[in-house]
MARKE-16349 format. One record per residue: chain; x, y, z of N, C-alpha, C in turn. Coordinates in Angstrom, 2 decimals, always signed. Last residue first. Example, Ala and Ser with C-alpha at 12.3 -4.5 7.8 and 13.67 -1.06 7.14 Angstrom:
! MARKE-16349
chain,n_X,n_Y,n_Z,ca_X,ca_Y,ca_Z,c_X,c_Y,c_Z
A,+12.85,-2.25,+7.08,+13.67,-1.06,+7.14,+12.90,+0.03,+7.87
A,+13.19,-5.69,+7.80,+12.30,-4.50,+7.80,+13.20,-3.30,+7.80
END
This chain:
! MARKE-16349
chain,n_X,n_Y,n_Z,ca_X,ca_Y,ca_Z,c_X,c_Y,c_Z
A,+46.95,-23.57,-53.20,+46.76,-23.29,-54.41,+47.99,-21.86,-54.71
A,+46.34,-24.18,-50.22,+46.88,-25.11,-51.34,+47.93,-24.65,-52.31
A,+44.16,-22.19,-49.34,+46.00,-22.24,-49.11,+47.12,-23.32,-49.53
A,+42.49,-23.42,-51.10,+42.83,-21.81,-51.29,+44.30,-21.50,-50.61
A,+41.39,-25.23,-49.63,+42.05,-25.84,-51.10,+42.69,-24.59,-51.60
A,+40.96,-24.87,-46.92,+42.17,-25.71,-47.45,+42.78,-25.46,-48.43
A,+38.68,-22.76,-46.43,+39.58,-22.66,-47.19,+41.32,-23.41,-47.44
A,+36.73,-25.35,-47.07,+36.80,-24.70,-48.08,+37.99,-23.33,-47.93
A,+37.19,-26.49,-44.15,+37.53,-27.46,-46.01,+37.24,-26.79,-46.98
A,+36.25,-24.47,-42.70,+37.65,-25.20,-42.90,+38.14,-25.84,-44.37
A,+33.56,-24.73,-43.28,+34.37,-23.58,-43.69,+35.43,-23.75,-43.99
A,+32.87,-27.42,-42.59,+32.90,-27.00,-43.84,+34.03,-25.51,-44.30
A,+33.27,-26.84,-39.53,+33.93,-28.15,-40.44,+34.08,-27.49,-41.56
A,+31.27,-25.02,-39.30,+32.83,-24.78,-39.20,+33.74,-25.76,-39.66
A,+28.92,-26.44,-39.80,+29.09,-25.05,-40.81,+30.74,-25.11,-40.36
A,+28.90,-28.40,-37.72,+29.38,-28.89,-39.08,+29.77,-27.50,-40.02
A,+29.30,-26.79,-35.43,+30.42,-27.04,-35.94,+30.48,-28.19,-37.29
A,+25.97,-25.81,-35.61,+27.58,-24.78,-35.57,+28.62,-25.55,-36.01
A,+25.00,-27.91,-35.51,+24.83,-27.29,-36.76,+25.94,-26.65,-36.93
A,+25.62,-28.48,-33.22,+25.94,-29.27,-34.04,+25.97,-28.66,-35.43
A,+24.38,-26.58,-31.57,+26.21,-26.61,-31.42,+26.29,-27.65,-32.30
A,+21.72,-27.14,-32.19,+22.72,-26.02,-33.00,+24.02,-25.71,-32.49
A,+21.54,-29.25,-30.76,+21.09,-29.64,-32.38,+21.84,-28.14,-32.74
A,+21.90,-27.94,-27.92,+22.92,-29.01,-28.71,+22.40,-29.29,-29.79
A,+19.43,-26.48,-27.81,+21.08,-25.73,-27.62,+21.79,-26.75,-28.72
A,+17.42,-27.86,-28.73,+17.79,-26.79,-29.40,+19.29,-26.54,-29.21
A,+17.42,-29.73,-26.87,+17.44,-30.00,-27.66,+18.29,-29.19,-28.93
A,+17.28,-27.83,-24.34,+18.71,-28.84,-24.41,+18.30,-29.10,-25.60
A,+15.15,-27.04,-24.52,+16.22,-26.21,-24.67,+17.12,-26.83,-24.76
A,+13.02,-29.49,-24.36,+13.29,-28.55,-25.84,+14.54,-27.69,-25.95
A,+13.90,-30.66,-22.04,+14.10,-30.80,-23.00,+13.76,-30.12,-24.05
A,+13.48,-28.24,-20.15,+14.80,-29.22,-20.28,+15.09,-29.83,-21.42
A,+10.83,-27.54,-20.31,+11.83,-26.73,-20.42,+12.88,-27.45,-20.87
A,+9.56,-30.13,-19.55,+9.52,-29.40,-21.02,+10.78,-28.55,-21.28
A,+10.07,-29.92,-16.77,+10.10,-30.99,-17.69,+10.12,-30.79,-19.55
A,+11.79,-27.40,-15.20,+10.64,-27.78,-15.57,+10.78,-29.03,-16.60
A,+15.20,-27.80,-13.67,+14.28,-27.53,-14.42,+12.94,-27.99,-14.76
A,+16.32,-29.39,-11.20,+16.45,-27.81,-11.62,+15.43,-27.10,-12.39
A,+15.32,-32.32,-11.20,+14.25,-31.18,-10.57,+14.63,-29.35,-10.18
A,+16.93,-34.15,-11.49,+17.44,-33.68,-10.53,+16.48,-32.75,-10.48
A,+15.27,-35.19,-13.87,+15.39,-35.77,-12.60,+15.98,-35.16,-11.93
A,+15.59,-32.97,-15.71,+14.30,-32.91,-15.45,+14.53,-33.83,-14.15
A,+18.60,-33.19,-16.40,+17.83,-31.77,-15.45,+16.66,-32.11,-14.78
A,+18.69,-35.20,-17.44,+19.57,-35.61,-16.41,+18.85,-34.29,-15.10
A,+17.45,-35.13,-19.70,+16.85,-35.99,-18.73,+17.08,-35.66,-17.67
A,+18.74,-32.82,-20.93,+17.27,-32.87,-20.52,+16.75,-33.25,-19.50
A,+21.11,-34.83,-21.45,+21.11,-34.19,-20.63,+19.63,-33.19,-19.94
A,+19.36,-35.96,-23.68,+20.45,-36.87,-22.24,+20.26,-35.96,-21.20
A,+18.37,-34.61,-25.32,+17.90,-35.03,-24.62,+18.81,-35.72,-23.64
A,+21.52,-33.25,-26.48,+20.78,-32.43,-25.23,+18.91,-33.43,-24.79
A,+22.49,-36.05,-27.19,+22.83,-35.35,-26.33,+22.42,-34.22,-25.45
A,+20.58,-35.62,-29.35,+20.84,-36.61,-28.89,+21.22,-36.21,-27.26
A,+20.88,-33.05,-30.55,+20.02,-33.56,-30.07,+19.86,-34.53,-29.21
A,+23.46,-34.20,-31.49,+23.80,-32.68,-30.80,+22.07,-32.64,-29.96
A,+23.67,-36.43,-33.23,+24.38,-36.03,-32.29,+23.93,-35.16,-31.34
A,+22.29,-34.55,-35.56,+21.40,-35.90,-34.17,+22.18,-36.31,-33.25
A,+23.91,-33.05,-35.94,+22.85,-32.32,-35.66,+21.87,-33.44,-34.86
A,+26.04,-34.70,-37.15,+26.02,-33.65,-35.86,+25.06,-33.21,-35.62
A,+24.34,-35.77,-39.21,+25.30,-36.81,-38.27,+25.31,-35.65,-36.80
A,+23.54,-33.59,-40.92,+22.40,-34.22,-40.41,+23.32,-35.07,-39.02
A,+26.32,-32.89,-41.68,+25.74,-32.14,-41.05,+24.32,-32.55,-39.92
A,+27.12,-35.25,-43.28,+28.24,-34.82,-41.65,+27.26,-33.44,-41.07
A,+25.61,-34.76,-45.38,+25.62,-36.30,-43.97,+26.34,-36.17,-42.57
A,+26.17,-32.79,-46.24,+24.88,-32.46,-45.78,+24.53,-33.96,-44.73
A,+28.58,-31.02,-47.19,+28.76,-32.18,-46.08,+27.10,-32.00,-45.44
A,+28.58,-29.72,-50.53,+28.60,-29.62,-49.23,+28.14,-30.58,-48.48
A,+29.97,-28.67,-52.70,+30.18,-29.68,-52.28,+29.75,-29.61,-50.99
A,+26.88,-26.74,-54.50,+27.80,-27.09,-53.10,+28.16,-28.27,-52.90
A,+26.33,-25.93,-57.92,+26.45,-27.29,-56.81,+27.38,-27.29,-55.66
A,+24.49,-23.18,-57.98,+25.78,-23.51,-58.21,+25.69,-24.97,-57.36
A,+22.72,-21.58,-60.84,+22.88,-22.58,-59.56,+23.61,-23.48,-59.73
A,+22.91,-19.58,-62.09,+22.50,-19.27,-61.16,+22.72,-20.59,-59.78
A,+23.27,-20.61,-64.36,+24.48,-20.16,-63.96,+24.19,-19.88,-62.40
A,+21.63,-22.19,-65.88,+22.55,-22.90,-64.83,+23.72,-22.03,-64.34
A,+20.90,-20.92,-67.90,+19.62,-21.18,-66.81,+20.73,-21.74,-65.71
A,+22.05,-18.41,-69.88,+22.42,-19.14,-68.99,+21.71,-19.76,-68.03
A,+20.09,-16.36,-72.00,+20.80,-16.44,-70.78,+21.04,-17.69,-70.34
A,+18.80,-15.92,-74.19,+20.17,-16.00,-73.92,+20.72,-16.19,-73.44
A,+15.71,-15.65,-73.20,+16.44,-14.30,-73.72,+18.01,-14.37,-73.62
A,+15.15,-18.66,-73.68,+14.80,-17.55,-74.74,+15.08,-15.94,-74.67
A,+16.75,-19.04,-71.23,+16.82,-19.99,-72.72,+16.29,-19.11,-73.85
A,+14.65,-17.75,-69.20,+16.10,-17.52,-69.36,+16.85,-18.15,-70.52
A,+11.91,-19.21,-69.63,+12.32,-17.60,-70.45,+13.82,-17.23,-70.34
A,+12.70,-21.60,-68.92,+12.97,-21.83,-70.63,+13.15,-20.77,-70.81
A,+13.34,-21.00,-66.15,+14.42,-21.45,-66.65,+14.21,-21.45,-68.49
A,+10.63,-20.43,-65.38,+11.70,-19.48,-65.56,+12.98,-20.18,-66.31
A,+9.36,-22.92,-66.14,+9.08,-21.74,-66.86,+10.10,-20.95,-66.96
A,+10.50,-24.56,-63.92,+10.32,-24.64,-65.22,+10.36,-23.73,-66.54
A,+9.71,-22.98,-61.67,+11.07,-23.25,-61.64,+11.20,-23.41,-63.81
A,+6.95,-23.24,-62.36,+7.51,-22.24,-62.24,+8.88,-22.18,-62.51
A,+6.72,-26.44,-61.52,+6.27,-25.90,-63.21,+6.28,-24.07,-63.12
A,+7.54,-26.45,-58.67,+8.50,-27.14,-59.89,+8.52,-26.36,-61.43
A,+5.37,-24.86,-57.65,+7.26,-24.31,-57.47,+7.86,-25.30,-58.40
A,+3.64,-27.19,-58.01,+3.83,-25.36,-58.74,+4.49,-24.45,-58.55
A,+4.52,-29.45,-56.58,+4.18,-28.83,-58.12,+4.25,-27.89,-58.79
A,+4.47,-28.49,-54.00,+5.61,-28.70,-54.76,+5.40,-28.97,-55.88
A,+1.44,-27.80,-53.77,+2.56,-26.47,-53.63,+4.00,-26.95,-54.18
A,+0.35,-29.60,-53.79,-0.11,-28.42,-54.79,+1.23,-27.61,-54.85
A,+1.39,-31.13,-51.63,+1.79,-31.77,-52.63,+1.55,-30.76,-54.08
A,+0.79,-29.40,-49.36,+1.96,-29.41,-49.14,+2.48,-30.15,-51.10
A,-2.18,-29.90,-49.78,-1.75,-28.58,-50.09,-0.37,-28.53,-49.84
A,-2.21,-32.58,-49.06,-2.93,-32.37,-50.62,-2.23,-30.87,-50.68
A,-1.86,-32.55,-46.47,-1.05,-33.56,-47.31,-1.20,-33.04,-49.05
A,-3.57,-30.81,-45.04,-2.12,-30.60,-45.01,-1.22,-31.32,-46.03
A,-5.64,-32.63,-45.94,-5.97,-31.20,-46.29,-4.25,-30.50,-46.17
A,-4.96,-34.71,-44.81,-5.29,-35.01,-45.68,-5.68,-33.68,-46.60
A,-5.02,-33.41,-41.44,-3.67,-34.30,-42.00,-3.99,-34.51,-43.77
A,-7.89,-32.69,-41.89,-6.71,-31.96,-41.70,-5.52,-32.51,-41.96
A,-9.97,-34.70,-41.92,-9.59,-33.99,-43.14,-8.62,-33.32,-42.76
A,-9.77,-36.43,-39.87,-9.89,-36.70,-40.84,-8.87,-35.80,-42.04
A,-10.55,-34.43,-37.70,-9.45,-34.99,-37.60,-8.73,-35.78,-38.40
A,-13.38,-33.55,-38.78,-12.10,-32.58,-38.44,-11.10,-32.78,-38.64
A,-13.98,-35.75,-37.89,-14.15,-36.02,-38.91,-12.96,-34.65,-39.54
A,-14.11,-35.93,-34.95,-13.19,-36.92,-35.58,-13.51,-36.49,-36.87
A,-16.02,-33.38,-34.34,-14.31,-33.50,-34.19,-13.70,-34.43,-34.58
A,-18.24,-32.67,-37.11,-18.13,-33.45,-35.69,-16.37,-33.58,-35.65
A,-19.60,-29.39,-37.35,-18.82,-30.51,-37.83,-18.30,-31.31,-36.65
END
């Protein structure tokens, strides 16, 4: 097989089996929920709606990327670190000191309403 044609079908072979697959986790999801309807049960008990800060999470988490390419940069020109190195680890570090303190944001605001109450 010739390599552009390879190159063809793979993105279009990734696209068609990523779209099979959220179908048939939907018409499953489906199913289970009517046999929980036909033995009595509650289909919505299982799932609960998190108020949860998924804009203040994505916000810190490109923040936190953001920032470890900066600093990436700042390694890869001063020539401490390898060029790659710098930036994927700075990426990683700071996209999960972001993650970290949106999860701690949240924690906070959930137990506010408990020393409220």
């Amino acid at each position: 097989m010739d390599v552009a044609v390879v190159g063809v079908f793979v993105p279009i072979l990734i696209s068609l089996g990523a779209f099979i697959m959220v179908v048939f986790l939907r018409r499953y999801e489906k199913e289970e929920r009517l046999k929980m309807i036909e033995h009595g049960m509650d289909p919505h008990s299982g799932l609960q709606k998190r108020k949860g800060n998924s804009g203040l999470k994505f916000a810190l988490v490109a923040i936190g990327v953001g920032v470890g390419l900066l600093i990436g940069s700042f390694l890869d020109a001063s020539g401490l670190v390898y060029e790659e190195v710098a930036y994927f680890s700075m990426s990683f570090i700071f996209g999960g000191i972001g993650l970290l303190t949106g999860y701690l944001i949240e924690l906070k605001q959930l137990k506010k309403p408990e020393e409220e109450s």
